[in-house]
C-alpha positions in Angstrom: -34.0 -30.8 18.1 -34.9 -26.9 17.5 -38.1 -27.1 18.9 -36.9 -29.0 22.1 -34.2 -26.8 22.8 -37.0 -24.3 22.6 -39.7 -25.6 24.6 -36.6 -26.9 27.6 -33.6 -24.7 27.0 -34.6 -22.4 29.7 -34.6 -25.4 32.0 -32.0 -26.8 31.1 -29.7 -23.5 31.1 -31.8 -23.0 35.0 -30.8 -26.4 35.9 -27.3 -25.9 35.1 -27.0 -22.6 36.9 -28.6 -24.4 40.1 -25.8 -26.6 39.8 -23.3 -24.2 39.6 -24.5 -22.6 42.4 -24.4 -25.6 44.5 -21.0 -26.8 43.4 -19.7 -23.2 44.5 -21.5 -23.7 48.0 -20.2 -26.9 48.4 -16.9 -25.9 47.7 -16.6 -22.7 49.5 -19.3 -22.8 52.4 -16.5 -23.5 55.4 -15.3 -20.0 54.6 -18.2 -18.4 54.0 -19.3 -19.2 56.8 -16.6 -18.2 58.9 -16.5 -15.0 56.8 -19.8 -14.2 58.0 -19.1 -15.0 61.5 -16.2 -12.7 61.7 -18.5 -10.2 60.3 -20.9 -10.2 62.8 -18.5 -10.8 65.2 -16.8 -7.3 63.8 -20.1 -5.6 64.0 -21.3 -6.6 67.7 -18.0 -5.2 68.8 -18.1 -2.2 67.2 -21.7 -1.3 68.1 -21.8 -2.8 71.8 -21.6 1.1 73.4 -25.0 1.6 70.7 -26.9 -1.6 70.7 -26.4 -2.1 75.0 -29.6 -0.4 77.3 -27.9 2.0 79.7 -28.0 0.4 83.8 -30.9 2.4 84.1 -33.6 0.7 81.6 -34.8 4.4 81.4 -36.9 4.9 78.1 -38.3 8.0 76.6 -41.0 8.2 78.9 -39.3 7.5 82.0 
């Protein structure tokens, strides 16, 4: 039993944690999701004046 918990216990302990992961996701991902759209939703307000091209389209050569 020692040696197989030596030669799999990392992929075991990996398999679980994958699991975990996945369980969390599953369980959570509706507000996550939302989360992360509010977020960028926050962001593209807050930057519009920055991120829009002036009327003009002028660059730094123009």
């Amino acid at each position: 039993m020692k040696s197989f918990l030596e030669e799999y216990g990392l992929i075991i302990v990996a398999a679980i944690v994958v699991l975990a992961v996945i369980v969390f996701a599953s369980q959570f991902s509706d507000k996550i999701v939302d989360a992360i759209g509010n977020l960028i939703d926050t962001f593209t307000n807050q930057t519009k004046g920055i991120l829009t091209p002036s009327a003009g389209g002028g660059g730094a050569g123009a």
